[in-house]
C-alpha positions in Angstrom: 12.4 -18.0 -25.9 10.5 -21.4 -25.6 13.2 -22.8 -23.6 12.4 -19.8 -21.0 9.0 -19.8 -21.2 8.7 -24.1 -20.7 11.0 -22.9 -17.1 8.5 -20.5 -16.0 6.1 -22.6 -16.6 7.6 -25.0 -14.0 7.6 -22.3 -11.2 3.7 -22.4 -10.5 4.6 -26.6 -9.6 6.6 -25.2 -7.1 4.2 -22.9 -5.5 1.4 -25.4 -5.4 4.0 -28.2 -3.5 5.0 -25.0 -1.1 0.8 -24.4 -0.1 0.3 -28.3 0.1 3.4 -28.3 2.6 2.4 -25.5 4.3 -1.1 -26.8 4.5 -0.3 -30.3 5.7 1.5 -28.2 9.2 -1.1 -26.3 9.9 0.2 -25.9 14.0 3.8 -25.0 12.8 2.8 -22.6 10.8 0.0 -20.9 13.4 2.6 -20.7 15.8 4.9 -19.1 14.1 2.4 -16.5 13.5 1.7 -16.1 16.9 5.2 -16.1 18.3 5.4 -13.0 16.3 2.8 -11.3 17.5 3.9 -12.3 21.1 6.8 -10.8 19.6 4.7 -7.3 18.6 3.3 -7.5 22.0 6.5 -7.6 24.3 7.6 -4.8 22.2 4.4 -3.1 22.5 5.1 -3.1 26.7 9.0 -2.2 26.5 7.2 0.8 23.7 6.0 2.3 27.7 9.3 2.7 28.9 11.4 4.4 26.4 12.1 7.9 26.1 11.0 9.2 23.0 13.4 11.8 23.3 16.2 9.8 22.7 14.9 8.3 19.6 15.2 9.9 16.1 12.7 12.0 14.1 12.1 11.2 10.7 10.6 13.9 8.3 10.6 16.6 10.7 8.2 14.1 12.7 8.4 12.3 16.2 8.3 8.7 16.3 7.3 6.4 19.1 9.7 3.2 19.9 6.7 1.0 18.8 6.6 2.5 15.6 10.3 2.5 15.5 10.7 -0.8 16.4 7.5 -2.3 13.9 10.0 -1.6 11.4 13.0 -3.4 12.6 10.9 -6.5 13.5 9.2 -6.6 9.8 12.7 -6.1 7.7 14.2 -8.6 10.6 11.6 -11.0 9.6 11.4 -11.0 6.4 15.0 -11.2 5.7 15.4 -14.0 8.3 12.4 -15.9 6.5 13.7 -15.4 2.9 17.1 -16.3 3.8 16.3 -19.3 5.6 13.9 -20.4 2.8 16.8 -20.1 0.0 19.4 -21.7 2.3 17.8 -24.0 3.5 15.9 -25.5 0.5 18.6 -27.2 -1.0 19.1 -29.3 2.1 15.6 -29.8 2.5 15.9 -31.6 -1.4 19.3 -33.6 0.3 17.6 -35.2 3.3 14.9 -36.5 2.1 16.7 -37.8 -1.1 15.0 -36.0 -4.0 18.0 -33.5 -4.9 19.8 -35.6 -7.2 16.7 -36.2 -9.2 16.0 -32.9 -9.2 18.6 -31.7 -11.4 18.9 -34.6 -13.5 15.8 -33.7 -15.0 15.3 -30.9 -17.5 14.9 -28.3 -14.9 17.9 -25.9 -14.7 19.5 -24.9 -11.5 18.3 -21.4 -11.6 14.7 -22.7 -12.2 15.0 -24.6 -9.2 16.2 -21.8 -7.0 13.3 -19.7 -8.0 10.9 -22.1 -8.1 11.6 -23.2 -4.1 11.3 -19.4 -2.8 8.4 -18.5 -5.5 5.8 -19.4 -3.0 7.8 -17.6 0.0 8.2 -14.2 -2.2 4.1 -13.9 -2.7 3.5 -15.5 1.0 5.7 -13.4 3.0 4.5 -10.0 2.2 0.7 -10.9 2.7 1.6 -12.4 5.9 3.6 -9.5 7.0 0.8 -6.8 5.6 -1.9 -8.7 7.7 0.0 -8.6 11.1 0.7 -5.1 10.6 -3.0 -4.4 10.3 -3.8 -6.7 13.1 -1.3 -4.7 15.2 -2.5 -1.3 13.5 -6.2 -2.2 14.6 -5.5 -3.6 18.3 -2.5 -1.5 19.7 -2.1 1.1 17.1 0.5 2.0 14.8 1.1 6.4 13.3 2.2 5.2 9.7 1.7 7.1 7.0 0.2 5.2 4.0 1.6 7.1 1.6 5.1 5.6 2.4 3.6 2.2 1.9 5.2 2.3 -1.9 8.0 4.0 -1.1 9.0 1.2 1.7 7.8 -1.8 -1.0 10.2 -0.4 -3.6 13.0 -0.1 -0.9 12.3 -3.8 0.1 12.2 -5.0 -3.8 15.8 -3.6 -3.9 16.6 -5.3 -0.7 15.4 -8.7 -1.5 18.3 -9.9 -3.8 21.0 -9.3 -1.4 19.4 -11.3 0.9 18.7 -14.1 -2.0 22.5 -13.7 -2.5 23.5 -14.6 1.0 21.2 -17.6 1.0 22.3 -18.5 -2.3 25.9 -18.6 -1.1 25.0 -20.7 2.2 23.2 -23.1 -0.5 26.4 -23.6 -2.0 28.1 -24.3 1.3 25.8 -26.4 2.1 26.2 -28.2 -1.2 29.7 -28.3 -0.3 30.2 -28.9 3.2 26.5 -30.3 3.3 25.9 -27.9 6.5 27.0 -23.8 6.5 24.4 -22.3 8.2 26.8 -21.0 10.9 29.0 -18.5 9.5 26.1 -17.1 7.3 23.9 -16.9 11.0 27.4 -14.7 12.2 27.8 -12.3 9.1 23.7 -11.7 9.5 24.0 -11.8 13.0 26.5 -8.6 12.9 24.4 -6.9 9.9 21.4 -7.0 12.0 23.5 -5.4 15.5 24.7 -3.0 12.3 21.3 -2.0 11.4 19.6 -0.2 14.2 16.2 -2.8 14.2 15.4 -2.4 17.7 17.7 0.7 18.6 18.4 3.6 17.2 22.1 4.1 15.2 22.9 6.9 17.4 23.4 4.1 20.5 25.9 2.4 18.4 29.9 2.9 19.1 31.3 4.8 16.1 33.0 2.0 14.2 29.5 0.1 14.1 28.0 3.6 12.7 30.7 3.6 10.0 29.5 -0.2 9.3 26.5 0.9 9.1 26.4 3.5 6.8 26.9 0.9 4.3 24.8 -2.5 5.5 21.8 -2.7 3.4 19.5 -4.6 6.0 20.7 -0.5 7.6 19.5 1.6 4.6 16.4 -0.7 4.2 15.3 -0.2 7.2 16.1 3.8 7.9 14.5 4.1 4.5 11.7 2.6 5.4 11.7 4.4 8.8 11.7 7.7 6.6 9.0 6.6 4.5 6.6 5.5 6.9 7.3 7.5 9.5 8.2 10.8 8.3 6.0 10.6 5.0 7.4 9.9 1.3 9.9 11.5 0.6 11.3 10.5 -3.3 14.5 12.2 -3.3 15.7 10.1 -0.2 14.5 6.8 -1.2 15.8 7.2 -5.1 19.3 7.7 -3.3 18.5 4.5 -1.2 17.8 2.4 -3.9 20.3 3.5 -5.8 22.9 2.4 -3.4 20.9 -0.8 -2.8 20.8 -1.9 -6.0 24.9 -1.9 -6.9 25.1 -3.9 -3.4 22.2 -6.7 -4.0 23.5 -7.3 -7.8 26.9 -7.8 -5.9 25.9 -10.3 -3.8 23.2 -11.9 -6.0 25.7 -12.4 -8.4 28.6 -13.8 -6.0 25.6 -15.9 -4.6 24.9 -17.4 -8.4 28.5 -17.8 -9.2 29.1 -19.6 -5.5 26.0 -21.7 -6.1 26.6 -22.7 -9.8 30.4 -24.1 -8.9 29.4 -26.1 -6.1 27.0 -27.7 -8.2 29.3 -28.6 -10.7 31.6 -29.4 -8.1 29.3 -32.2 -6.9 28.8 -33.5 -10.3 32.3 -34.0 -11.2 32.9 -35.8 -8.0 29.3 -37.9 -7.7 28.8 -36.6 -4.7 25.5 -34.5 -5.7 23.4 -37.0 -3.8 24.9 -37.4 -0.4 24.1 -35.9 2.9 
């Protein structure tokens, strides 16, 4: 127990490098902000010329394409930010020479993994809750707040399959010391898979099928439902139910993946190099 609580301890020293970081690139981070409102914008205007009649109710209720689409752009993002952030962390530790030190010290891998997307998991959903209000208060957005839980707990059991796919592109990277470009292809088809800025229904049958079983797909219909259509327990219990056998599955491949590269590039020496 004091060997766990001396590694959480450790986490907060991560956070506090992460805010320093972040605080020290101030431009990139404002304009990564603003390229996604630009982003909210644009689909604010293509909002004007779709048909709501060809896009799906939720609840019994009719949904505008902005509404529709504010979903897909806030389960796009955050996925794409917390997968980058896990993949990539590892090679940020490689390039500028720290990673070998890192776990030579008492600091366990898994420690180390948390500890470098700890700041990311509190950051992320503030950043995302504010630009939904700003969007909510300039342009306008029907949600219905009571599915604001319902959508938080589908995301929780969303978040470790994403952690697994990054974990597994952090032992490729490891590896290969790159591996960013069959992960960016597997998310790449996941996200045509899950409907973010179209509805299912568009999709050829066989994508459909795929779909029926993509997570980043049943997070964000599930969300959809819940903020759309109002909460509705029964369907998000089933949701998460089927989310949570799929994230363990790739959190845990993810672990495993991560754990013997490490001590792949211990054995050889290699641990260092980039």
């Amino acid at each position: 127990m004091s060997v766990l609580v001396a590694e959480v301890r450790k986490v907060p020293a991560f956070m506090r490098r992460d805010l320093l970081v972040m605080l020290s690139y101030r431009v990139a981070f404002v304009s990564d902000v603003v390229a996604i409102a630009l982003q909210a914008a644009m689909f604010g205007f293509v909002a004007k010329l779709v048909d709501p009649a060809r896009l799906p109710a939720y609840g019994g209720e009719a949904t505008g394409y902005f509404e529709f689409v504010m979903v897909g752009v806030v389960i796009t993002t955050v996925s794409g930010l917390l997968l980058q952030r896990v993949a990539t962390a590892i090679r940020h530790e490689q390039m500028i020479g720290t990673l070998e030190a890192l776990f030579a010290s008492p600091t366990s891998p898994t420690t180390v993994q948390l500890g470098s997307v700890a700041f990311d998991l509190l950051f992320i959903p503030i950043r995302t809750a504010a630009l939904l209000m700003l969007v909510s208060v300039t342009v306008g957005l029907s949600f219905e707040s009571g599915g604001v839980l319902p959508g938080l707990l589908l995301l929780a059991a969303f978040v470790p399959f994403v952690w697994g796919l990054g974990l597994m592109t952090a032992a490729a990277i490891l590896t290969f010391r790159r591996g960013t470009g069959a992960l960016a292809a597997v998310m790449g088809i996941l996200g045509l898979a899950s409907g973010a800025f179209f509805p299912l229904a568009l999709l050829p049958a066989w994508l459909q099928r795929l779909a029926e079983a993509n997570p980043v797909a049943i997070a964000m219909e599930g969300t959809r439902e819940a903020l759309i259509g109002g909460p509705q327990w029964g369907s998000v219990v089933g949701d998460v139910l089927v989310l949570l056998p799929l994230s363990s599955c790739a959190m845990l491949a993810g672990v495993a993946a991560f754990r013997l590269a490490l001590a792949r590039e211990h054995r050889r020496g290699t641990l260092g190099l980039y």
